[in-house]
C-alpha positions in Angstrom: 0.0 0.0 0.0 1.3 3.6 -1.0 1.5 5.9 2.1 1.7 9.1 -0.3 -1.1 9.2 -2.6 -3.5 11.7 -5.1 -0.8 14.5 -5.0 -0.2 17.7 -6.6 3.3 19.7 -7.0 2.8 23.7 -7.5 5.0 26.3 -8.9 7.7 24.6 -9.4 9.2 26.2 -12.3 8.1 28.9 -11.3 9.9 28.9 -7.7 13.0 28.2 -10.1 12.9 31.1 -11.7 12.3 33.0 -8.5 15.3 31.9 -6.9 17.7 34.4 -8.9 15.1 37.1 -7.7 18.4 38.5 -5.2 20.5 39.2 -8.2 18.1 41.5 -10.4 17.7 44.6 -11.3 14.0 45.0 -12.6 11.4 42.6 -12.4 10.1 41.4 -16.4 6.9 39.4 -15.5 6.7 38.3 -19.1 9.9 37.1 -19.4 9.3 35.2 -15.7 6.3 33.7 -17.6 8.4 32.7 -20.7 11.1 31.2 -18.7 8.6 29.2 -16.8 6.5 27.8 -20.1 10.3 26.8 -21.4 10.9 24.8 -18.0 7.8 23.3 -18.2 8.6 21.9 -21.5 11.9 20.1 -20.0 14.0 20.4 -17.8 18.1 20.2 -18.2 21.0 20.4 -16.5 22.0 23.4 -19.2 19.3 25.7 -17.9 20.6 28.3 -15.6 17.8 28.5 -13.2 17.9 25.1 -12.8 21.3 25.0 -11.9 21.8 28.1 -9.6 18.9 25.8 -7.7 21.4 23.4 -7.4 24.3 25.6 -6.9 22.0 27.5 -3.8 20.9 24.1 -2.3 24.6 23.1 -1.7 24.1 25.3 1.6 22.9 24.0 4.8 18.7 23.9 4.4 18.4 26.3 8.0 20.8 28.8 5.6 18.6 30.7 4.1 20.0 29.7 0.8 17.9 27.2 -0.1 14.4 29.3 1.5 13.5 29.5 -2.4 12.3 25.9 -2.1 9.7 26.5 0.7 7.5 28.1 -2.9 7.2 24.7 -4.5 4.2 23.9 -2.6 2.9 20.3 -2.5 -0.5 18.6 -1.2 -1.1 15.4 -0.7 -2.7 12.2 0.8 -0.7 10.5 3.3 -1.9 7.2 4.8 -0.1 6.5 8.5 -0.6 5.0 11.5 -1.3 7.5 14.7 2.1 6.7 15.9 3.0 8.3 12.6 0.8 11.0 12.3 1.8 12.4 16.3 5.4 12.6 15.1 4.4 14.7 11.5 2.3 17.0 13.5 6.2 18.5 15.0 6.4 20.0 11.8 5.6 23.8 11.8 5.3 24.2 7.6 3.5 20.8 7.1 -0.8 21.3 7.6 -2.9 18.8 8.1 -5.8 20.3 6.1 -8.2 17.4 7.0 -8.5 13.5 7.6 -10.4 10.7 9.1 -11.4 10.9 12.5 -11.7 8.4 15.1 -13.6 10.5 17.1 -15.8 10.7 14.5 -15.7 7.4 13.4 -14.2 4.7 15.3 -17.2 3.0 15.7 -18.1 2.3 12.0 -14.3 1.0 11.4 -13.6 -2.7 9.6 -10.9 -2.8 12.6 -10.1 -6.1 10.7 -8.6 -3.9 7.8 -8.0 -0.9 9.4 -5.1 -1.7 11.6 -1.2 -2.5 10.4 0.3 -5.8 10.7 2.1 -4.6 13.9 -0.9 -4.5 16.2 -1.5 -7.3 18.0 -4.8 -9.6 17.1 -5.5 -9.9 20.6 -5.8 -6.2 20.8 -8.3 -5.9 17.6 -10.4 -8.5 19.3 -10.8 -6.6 22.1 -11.6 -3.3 20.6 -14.0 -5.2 18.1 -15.9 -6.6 21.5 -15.6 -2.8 22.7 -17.3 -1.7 19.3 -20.1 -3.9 19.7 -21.0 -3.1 23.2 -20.7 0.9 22.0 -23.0 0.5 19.2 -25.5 -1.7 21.6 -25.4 0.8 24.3 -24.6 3.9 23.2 -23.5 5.5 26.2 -20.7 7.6 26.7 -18.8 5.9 28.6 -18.8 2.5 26.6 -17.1 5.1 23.7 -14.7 6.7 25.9 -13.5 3.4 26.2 -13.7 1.8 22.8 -11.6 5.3 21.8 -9.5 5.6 24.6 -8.6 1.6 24.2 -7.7 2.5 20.1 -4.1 1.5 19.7 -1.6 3.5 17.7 -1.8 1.5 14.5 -4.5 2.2 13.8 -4.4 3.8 9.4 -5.9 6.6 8.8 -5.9 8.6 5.8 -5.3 12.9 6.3 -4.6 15.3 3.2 -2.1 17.5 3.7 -0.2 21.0 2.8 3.7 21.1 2.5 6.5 22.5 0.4 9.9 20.9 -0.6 12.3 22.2 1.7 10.1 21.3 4.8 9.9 18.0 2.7 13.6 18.3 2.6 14.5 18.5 6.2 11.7 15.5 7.1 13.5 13.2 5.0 16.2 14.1 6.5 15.9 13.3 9.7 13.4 10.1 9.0 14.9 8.6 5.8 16.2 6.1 8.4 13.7 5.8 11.2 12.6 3.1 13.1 9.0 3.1 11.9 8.5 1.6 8.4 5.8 4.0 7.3 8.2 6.9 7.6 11.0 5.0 5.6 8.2 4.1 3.4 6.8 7.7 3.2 10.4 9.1 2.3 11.0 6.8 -0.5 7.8 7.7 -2.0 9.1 11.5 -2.1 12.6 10.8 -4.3 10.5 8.6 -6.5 6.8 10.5 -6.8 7.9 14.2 -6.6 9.9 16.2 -9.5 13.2 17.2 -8.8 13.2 15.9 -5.2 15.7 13.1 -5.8 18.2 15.9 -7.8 17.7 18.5 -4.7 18.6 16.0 -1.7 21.9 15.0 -4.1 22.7 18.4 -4.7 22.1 19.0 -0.6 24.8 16.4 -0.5 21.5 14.4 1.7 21.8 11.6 -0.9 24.7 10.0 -3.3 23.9 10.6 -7.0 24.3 6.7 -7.9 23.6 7.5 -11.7 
């Protein structure tokens, strides 16, 4: 199963273009707008505002150097565990614009399918037996308890709003972590978003094995 899913990358050629922006005289929107239509046809190593990115992402990401990336702006579906999603919520330029809810909803889960193959059976049994006594009683208090008792692998599904150099520093610091979704999640990124592979190698982040 894909963790990053139904995404869209924005301004991206046009956040290229922007980063020479420090090193002119007089803005030319029409000529921002022809450089931009020329990217969007390729992409080479020969063009010049793809390699001052490059040359600018060669600095340390907290430099201010490489802030041109924080305008290519992605949303996304992400599909983690809430283990998972606790630990993305550290992340001050990553929104979570919406998602499922268990408080909204934990008592209509498949708990059979909804859970990864890390949480004990035992455990799904019991919150199944929890769920049925809910949606018997309805009281309160049987679904403080059957939400409460929820464990944390629980999947759930959340769209959210990012940009590359947040997506940048996350994969840097859980391209190796001990959960498999975020290992997952960050291999997605080199292999689902342009250019992202080409700006962790030129961060020196990752060895250009080409």
């Amino acid at each position: 199963m894909n963790v990053i899913t139904n995404f869209r990358v924005y301004d991206l050629e046009e956040t290229l273009i922007s980063s020479g922006y420090a090193m002119i005289e007089e803005y030319d929107e029409q000529h921002c707008i022809e450089q931009a239509n020329l990217l969007k046809e390729e992409i080479t190593g020969e063009n010049r505002h793809y390699t001052r990115a490059l040359k600018l992402l060669k600095a340390p990401l907290n430099s201010g150097h490489c802030s041109f990336a924080k305008g290519i702006v992605v949303n996304m579906d992400i599909t983690f565990t809430n283990k998972a999603w606790i630990e993305f919520q550290r992340y001050h330029f990553a929104d979570i614009i919406t998602g499922m809810s268990t408080m909204h909803r934990i008592s209509k889960f498949d708990l059979e399918a909804a859970f990864n193959e890390y949480t004990d059976s035992v455990i799904i049994e019991r919150l199944k037996e929890l769920q049925q006594v809910y949606n018997e009683t309805k009281s309160k208090e049987d679904y403080l308890k059957l939400l409460y008792s929820t464990p944390a692998g629980l999947k759930m599904t959340g769209r959210i709003s990012t940009n590359y150099l947040q997506l940048m520093n996350i994969w840097s610091q859980r391209h190796n972590h001990r959960l498999p979704e975020w290992r997952q999640f960050c291999d997605e990124l080199i292999v689902k978003l342009p250019l992202f592979k080409e700006f962790l190698i030129a961060n020196g982040q990752l060895q250009d094995c080409q």
